[in-house]
Rosetta silent file (secondary structure, phi, psi, omega in degrees, C-alpha in Angstrom):
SEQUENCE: XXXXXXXXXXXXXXXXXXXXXXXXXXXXXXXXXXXXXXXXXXXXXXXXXXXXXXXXXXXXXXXXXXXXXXXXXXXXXXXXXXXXXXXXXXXXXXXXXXXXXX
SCORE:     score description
SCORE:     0.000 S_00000001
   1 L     0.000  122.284  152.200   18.344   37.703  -35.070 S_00000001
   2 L  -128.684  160.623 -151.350   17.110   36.528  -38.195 S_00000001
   3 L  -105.811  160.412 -168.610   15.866   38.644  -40.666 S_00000001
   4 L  -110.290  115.267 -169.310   13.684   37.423  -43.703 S_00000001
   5 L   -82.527  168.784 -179.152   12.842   39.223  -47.228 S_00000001
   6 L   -69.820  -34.585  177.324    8.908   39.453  -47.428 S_00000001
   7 L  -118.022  134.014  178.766    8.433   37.689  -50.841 S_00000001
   8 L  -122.208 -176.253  168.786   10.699   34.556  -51.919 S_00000001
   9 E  -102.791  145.072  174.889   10.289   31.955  -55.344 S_00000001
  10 E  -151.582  144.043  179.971    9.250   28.722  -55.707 S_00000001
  11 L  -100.384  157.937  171.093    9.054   26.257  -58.762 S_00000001
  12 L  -106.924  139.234  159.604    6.326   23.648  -58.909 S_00000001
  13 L  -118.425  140.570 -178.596    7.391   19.997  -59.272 S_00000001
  14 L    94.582 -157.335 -173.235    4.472   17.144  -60.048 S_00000001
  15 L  -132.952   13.621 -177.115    0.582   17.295  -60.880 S_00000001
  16 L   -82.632   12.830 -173.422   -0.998   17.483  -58.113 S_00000001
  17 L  -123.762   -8.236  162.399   -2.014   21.138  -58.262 S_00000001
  18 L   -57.300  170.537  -26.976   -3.238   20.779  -61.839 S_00000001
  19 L   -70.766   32.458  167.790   -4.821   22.169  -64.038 S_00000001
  20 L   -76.839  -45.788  167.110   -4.199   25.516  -61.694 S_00000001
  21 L  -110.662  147.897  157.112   -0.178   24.847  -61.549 S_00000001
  22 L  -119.357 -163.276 -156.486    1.750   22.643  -63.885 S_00000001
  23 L  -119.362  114.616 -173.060    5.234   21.325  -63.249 S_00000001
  24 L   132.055  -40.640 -159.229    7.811   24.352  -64.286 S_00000001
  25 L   -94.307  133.994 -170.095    5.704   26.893  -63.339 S_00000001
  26 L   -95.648  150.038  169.568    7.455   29.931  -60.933 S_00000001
  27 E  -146.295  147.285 -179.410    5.616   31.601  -58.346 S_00000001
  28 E  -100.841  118.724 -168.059    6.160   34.698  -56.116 S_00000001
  29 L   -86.669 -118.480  132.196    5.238   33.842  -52.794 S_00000001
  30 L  -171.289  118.702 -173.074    4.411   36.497  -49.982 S_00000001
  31 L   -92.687  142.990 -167.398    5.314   34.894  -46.512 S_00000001
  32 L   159.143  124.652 -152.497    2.785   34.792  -44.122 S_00000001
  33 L  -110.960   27.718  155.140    0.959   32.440  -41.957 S_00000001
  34 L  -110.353   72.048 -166.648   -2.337   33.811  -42.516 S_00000001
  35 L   -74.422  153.535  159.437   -4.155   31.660  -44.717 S_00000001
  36 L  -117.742  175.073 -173.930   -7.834   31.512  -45.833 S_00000001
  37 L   -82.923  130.630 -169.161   -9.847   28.073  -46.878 S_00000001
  38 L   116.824  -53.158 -173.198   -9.174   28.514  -50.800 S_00000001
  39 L   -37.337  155.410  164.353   -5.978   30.300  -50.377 S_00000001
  40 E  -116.976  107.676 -157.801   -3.337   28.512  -52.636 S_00000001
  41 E   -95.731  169.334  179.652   -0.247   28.339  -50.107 S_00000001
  42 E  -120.221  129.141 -170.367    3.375   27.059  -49.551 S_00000001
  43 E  -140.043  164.102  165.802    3.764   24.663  -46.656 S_00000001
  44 E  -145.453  170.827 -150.171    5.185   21.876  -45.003 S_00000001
  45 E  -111.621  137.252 -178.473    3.687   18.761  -43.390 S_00000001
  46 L   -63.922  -42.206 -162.141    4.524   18.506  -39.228 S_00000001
  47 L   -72.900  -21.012  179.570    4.898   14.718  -40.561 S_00000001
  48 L  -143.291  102.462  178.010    7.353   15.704  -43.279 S_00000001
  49 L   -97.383   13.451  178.284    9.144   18.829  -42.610 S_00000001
  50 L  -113.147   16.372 -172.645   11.857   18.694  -45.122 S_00000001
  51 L  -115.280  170.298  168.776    9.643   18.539  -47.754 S_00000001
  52 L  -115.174  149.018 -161.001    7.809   21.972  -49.301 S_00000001
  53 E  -157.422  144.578 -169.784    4.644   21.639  -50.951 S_00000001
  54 E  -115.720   82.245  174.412    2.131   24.075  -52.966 S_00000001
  55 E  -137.076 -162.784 -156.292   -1.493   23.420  -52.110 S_00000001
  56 E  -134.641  127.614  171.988   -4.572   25.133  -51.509 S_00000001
  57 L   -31.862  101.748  166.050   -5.933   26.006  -48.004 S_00000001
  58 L   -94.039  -62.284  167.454   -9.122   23.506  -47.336 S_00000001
  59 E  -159.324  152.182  176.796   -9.435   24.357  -43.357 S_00000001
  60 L   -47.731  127.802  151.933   -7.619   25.130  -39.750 S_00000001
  61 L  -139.250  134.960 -179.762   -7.122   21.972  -37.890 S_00000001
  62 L    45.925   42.818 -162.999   -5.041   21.586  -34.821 S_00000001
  63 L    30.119   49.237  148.887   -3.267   25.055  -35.357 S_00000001
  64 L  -147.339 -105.763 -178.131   -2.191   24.347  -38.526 S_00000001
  65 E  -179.779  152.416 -137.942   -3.866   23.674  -41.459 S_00000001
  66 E  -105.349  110.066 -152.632   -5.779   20.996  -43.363 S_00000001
  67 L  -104.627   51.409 -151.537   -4.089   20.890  -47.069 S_00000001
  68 L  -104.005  156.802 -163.357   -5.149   19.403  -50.612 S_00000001
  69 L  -108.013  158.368 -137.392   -4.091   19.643  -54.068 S_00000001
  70 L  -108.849   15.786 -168.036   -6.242   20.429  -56.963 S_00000001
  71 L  -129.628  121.601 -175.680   -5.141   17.257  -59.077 S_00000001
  72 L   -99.539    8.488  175.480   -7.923   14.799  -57.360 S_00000001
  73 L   -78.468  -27.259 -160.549   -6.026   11.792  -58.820 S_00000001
  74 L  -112.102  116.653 -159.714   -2.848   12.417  -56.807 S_00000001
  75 L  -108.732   22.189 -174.493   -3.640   12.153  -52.976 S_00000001
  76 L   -73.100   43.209  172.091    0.420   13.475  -51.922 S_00000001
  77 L  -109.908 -150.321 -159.519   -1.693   16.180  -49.510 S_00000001
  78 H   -70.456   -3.217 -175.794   -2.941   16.429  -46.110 S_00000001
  79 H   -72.318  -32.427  160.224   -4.855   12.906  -46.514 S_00000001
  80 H  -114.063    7.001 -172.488   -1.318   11.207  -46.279 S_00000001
  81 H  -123.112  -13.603 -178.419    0.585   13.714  -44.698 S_00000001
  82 L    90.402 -162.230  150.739   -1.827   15.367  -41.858 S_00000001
  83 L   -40.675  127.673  170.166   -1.924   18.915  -40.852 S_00000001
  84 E  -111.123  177.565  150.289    0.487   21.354  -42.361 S_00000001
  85 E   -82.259   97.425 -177.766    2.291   24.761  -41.237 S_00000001
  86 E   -66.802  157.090 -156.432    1.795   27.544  -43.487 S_00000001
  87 E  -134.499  -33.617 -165.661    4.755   29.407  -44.618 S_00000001
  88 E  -154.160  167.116  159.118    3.455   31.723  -47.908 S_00000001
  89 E  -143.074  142.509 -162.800    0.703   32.437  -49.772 S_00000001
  90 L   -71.224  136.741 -165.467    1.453   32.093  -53.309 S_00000001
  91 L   -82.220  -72.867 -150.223    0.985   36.259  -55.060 S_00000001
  92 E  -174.694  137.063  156.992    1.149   34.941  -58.697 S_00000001
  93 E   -59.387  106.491 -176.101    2.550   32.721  -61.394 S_00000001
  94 L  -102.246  -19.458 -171.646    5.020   34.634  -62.933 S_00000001
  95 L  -122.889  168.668  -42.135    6.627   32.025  -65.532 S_00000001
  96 L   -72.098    4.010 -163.990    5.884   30.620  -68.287 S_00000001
  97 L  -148.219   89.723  160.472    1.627   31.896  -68.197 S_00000001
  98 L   -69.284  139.778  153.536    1.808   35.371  -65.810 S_00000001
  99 E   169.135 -154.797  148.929   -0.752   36.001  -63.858 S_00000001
 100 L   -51.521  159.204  154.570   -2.866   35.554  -60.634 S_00000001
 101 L  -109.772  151.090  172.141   -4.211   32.227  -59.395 S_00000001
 102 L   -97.970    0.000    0.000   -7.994   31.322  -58.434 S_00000001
């Protein structure tokens, strides 16, 4: 059996989630594979499952979910990667700027 804690951490690396996340900035995650369109979630791509990625919910496709990041210059979302599998949905930025995300 394995068992899971309820919240884990994650750092952001890159820009593609600017100017909501920057590159540095920790988040508390809340695991849980019930996203809404908006949500800003932690995922991985069916096409690349070793990698983890911090984007924001656009919509359910193919029981998983359709992903893009908030930096529209940088297109490393679901437009080159497909449908992802949600994993978390990011609580709050706790380092270096605490607080909630929109």
């Amino acid at each position: 059996m394995s068992w899971q804690l309820p919240l884990f951490a994650v750092q952001v690396h890159g820009p593609s989630m600017a100017p909501t996340l920057r590159t540095g900035d920790a988040l508390l995650v809340r695991r849980s594979t019930r996203a809404r369109p908006g949500d800003v979630v932690v995922a991985r791509f069916r096409t690349r499952p070793d990698l983890l990625v911090v984007k924001r919910a656009l919509h359910e496709q193919d029981g998983g979910w359709w992903l893009r990041g908030d930096n529209e210059f940088v297109t490393d979302d679901s437009r080159a990667f497909g449908v992802a599998d949600v994993i978390g949905l990011v609580a709050f930025r706790y380092w270096p700027r605490p607080g909630r995300l929109s």
